[in-house]
C-alpha positions as CSV (number, residue, x, y, z in Angstrom):
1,X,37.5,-81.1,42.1
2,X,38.6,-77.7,40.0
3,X,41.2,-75.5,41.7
4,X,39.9,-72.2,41.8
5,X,43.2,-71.5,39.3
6,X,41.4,-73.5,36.7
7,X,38.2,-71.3,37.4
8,X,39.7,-68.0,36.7
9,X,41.5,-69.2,33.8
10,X,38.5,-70.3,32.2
11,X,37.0,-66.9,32.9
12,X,40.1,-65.1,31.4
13,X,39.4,-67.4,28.5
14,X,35.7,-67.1,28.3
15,X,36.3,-63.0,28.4
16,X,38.7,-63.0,25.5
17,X,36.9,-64.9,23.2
18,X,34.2,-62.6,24.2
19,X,36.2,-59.5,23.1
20,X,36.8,-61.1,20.0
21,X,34.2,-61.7,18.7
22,X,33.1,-58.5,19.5
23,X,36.0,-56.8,18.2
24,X,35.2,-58.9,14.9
25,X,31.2,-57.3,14.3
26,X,30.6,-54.4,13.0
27,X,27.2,-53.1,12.1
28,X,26.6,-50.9,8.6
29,X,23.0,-48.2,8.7
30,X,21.7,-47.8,5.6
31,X,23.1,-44.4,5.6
32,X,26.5,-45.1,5.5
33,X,29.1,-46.5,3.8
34,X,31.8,-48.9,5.4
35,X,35.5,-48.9,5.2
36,X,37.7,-51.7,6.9
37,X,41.2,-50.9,7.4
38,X,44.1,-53.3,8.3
39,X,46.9,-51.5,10.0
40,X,45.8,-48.2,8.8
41,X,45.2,-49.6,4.6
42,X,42.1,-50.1,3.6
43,X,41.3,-53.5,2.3
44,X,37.3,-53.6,1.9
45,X,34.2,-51.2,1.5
46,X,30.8,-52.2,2.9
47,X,27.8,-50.8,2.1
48,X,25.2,-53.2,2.5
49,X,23.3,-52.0,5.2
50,X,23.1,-55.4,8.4
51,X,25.4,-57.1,10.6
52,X,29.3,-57.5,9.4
53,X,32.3,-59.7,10.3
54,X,35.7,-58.5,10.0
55,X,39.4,-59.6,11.8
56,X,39.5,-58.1,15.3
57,X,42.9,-56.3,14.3
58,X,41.1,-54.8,11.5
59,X,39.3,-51.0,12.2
60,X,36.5,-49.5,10.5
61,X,35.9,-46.2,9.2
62,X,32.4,-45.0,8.5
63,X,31.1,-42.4,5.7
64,X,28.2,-41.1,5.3
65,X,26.2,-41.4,2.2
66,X,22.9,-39.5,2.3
67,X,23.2,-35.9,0.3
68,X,25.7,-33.6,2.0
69,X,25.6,-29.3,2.5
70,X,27.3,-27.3,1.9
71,X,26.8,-24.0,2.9
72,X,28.8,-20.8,1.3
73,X,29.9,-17.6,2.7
74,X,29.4,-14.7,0.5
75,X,31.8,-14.0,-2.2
76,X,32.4,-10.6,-4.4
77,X,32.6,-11.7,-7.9
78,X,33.2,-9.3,-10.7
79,X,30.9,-9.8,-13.8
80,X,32.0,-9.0,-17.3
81,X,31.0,-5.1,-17.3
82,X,33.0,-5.2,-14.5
83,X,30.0,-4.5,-11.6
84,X,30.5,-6.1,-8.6
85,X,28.7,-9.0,-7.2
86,X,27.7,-10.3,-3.8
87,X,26.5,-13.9,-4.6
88,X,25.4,-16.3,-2.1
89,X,25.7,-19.6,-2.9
90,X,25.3,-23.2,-1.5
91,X,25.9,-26.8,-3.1
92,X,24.5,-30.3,-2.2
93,X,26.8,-33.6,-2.7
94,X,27.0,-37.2,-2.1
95,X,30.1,-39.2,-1.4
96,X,30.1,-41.9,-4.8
97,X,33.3,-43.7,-4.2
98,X,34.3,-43.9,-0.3
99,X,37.7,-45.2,-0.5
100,X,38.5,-42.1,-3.2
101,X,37.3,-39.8,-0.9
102,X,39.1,-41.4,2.2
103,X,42.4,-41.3,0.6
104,X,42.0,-37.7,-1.1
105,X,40.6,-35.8,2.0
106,X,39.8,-38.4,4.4
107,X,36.8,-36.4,6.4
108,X,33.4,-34.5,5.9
109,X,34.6,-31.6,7.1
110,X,37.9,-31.2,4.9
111,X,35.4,-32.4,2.2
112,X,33.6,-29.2,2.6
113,X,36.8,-26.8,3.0
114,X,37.8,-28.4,-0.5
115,X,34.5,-28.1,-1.8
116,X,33.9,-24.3,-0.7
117,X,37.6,-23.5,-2.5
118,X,36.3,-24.9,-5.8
119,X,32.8,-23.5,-5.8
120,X,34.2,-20.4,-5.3
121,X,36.8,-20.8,-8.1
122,X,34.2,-21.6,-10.3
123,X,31.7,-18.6,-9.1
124,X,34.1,-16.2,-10.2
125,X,35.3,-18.0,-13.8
126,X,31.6,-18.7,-14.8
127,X,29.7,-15.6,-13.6
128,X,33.1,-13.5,-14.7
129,X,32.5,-14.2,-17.9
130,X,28.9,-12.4,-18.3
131,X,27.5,-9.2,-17.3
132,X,25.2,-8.0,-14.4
133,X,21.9,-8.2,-16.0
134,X,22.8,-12.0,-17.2
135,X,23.4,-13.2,-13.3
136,X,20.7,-11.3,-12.0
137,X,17.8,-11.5,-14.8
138,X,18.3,-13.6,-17.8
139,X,20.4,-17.0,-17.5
140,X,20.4,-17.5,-13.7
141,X,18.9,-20.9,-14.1
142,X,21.6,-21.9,-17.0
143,X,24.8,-20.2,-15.0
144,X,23.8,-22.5,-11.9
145,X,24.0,-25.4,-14.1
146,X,27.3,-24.8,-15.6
147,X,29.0,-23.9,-12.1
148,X,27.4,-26.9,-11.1
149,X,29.3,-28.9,-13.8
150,X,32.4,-27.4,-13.3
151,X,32.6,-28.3,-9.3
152,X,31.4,-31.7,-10.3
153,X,34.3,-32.4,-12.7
154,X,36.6,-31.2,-10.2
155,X,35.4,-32.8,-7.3
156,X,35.4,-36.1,-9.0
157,X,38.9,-36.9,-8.2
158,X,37.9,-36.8,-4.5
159,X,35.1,-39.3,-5.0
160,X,32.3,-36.3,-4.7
161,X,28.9,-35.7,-6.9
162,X,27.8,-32.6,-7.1
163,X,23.7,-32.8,-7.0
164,X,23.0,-29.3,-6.8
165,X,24.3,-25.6,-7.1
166,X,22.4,-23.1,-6.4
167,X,22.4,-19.0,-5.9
168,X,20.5,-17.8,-3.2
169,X,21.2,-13.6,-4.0
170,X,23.7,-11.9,-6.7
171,X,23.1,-8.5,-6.2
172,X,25.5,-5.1,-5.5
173,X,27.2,-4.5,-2.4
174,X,25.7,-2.2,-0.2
175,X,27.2,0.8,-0.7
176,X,26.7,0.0,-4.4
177,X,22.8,-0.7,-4.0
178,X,22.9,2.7,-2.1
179,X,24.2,4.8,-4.8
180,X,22.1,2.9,-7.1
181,X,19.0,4.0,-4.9
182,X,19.7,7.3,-4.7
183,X,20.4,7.4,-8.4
184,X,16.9,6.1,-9.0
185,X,15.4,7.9,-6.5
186,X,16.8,11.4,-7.7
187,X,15.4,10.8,-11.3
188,X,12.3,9.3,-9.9
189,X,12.0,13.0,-8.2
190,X,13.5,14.4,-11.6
191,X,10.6,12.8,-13.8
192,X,8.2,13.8,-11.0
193,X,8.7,17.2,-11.2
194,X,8.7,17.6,-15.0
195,X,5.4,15.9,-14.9
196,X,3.9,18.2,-12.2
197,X,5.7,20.9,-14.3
198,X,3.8,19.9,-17.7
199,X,0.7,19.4,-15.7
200,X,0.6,22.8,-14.0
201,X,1.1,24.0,-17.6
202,X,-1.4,22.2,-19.3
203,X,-3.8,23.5,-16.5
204,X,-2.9,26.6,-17.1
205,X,-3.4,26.4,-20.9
206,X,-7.1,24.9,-20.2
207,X,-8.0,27.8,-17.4
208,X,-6.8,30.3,-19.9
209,X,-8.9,28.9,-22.5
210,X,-11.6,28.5,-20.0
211,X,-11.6,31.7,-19.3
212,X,-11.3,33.6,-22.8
213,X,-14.0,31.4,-23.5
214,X,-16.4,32.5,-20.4
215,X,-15.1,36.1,-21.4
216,X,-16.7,35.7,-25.1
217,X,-19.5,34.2,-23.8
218,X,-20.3,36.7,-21.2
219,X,-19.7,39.4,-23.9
220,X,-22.3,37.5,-26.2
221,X,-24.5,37.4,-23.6
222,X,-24.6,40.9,-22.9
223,X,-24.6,42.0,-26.4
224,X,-28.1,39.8,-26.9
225,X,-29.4,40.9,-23.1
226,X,-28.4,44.6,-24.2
227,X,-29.9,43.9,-28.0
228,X,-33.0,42.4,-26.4
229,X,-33.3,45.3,-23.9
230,X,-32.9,47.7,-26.4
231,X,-35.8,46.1,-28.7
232,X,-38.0,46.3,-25.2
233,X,-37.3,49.6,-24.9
234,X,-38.0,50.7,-28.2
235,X,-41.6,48.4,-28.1
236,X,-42.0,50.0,-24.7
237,X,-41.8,53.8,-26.1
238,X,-43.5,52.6,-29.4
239,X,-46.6,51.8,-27.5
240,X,-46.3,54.7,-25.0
241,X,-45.9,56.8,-27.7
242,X,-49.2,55.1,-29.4
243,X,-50.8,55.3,-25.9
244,X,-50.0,58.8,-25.6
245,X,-51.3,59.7,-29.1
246,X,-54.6,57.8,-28.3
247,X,-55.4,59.5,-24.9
248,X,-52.8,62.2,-23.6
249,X,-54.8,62.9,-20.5
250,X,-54.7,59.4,-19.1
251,X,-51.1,59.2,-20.1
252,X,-50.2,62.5,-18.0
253,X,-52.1,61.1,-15.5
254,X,-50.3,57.8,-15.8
255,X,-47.2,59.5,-16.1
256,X,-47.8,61.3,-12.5
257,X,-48.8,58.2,-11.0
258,X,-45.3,57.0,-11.6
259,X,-43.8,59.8,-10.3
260,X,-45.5,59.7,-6.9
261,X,-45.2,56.1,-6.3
262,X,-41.3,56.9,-6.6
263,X,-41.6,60.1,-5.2
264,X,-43.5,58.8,-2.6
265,X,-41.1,56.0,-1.0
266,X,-42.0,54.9,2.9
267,X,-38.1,56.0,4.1
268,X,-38.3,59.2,2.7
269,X,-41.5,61.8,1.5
270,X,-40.5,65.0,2.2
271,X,-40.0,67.4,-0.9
272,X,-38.9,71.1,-1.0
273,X,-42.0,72.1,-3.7
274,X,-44.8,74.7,-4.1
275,X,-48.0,73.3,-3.5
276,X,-49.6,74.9,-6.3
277,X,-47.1,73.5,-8.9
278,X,-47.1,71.3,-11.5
279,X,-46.3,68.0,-9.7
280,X,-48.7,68.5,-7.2
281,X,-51.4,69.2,-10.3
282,X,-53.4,65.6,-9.4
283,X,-53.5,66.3,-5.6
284,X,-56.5,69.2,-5.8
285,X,-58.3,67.5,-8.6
286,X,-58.3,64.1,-10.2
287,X,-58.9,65.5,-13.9
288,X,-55.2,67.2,-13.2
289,X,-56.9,70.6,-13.3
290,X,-56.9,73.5,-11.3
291,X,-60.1,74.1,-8.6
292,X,-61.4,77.1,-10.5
293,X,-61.3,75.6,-14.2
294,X,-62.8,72.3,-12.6
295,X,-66.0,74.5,-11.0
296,X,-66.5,76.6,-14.4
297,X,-68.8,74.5,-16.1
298,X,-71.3,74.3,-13.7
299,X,-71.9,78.4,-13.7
């Protein structure tokens, strides 16, 4: 029969074999990288993804392997003509060679305070060397590319790739962009007015010639109306004049007729006249003559 020393002794046993062969797995994801250090030296890299076996006094370290950011803070660069720049930029990376990069900086996060040193180093040497207009309009795309060469030869010694660089913004700094503004905005106003100015003029060159020209045309007009009523007249005496010849009587009588339908206006028929005169001559007989002469004839 087992002593119940034997019992807990083979439990101690059982429990340490237990923990060492636990202490001995290790399990890689397929998006890391694995290193196994012995006393604090590395001695392998795994990076097969599965199940792993190492010593129990060995320890593992792992690193990521996917594509890394890294995000930027805005930096003032100055270009080549000497403007200012606000440039925001980012980077992506991968870790390459794990045990470089765990000897040279050891972490993800000291990665990235490395990195963000050299991208900015190589912001201001590469977009120093051209002007404004290049970073903003012309060779953005080929500026990237060459920043993004120069971080990747430098960030080789810490076992880095450099996938990507790219700039989000390069433009002025605010109070820069403000100054700019107003400058455009006070020749904006500037071209503005001249062009209200030139347009008020050229309005007033077409009314003037507008108006000279209504002025000659009226005056044209008038001089045919007056030409036309001239020649009316004179027709209009010619045949009076005939008429008259051809019957005076009828064109006294006619004549009168005239006068009494103005004479004789509904507002107004009073008149300060003799009745026996002249104008009154048709009113006691309609030959225009007076009573007596008109009764001769028939003695």
């Amino acid at each position: 029969m087992r002593s119940p020393v034997t019992g807990i002794m083979t439990l101690i046993v059982l429990f340490v074999v237990l923990a060492l062969a636990y202490s001995s797995m290790f399990t890689v994801q397929q998006t890391e990288q694995t290193i196994v250090l012995r006393f604090g030296e590395p001695v392998e890299i795994v990076t097969d993804p599965g199940l792993h076996f190492k010593a129990p006094w060995n320890s593992v370290i792992n690193i990521d392997k996917r594509i890394l950011d890294l995000e930027n803070p805005s930096q003032e660069v100055i270009a080549s003509d000497q403007k200012r720049l606000v440039v925001d930029a980012f980077a992506r990376y991968r870790i390459k060679n794990a045990l470089r990069f765990y000897t040279s900086v050891g972490s993800i996060q000291a990665a990235n305070i490395q990195l963000t040193t050299l991208l900015n180093a190589a912001l201001r040497r590469v977009l120093g060397e051209v002007s404004f207009i290049t970073v903003v309009r012309d060779e953005r795309e080929r500026l990237m590319s060459r920043i993004r060469e120069q971080l990747d030869r430098e960030a080789d010694g810490y076992g880095i790739e450099v996938v990507d660089v790219r700039i989000r913004r390069a433009d002025l700094p605010e109070q820069n962009s403000q100054a700019v503004y107003e400058r455009m905005k006070t020749e904006r106003q500037r071209e503005a007015a001249e062009f209200r100015a030139q347009g008020r003029q050229k309005a007033q060159e077409i009314r003037s010639k507008a108006d000279r020209e209504a002025t000659v045309i009226v005056a044209e007009a008038n001089s045919t109306a007056d030409q036309t009523r001239g020649a009316g007249d004179a027709e209009r005496n010619r045949l009076f004049a005939e008429a008259y010849g051809k019957d005076q009587d009828f064109f006294a009588f006619y004549r009168s007729m005239t006068a009494y339908e103005n004479g004789l206006r509904s507002s107004d028929t009073r008149f300060l006249l003799r009745p026996d005169s002249e104008f009154f001559k048709y009113f006691g007989s309609a030959s225009g003559k007076a009573p007596e002469a008109a009764a001769a004839p028939k003695q």
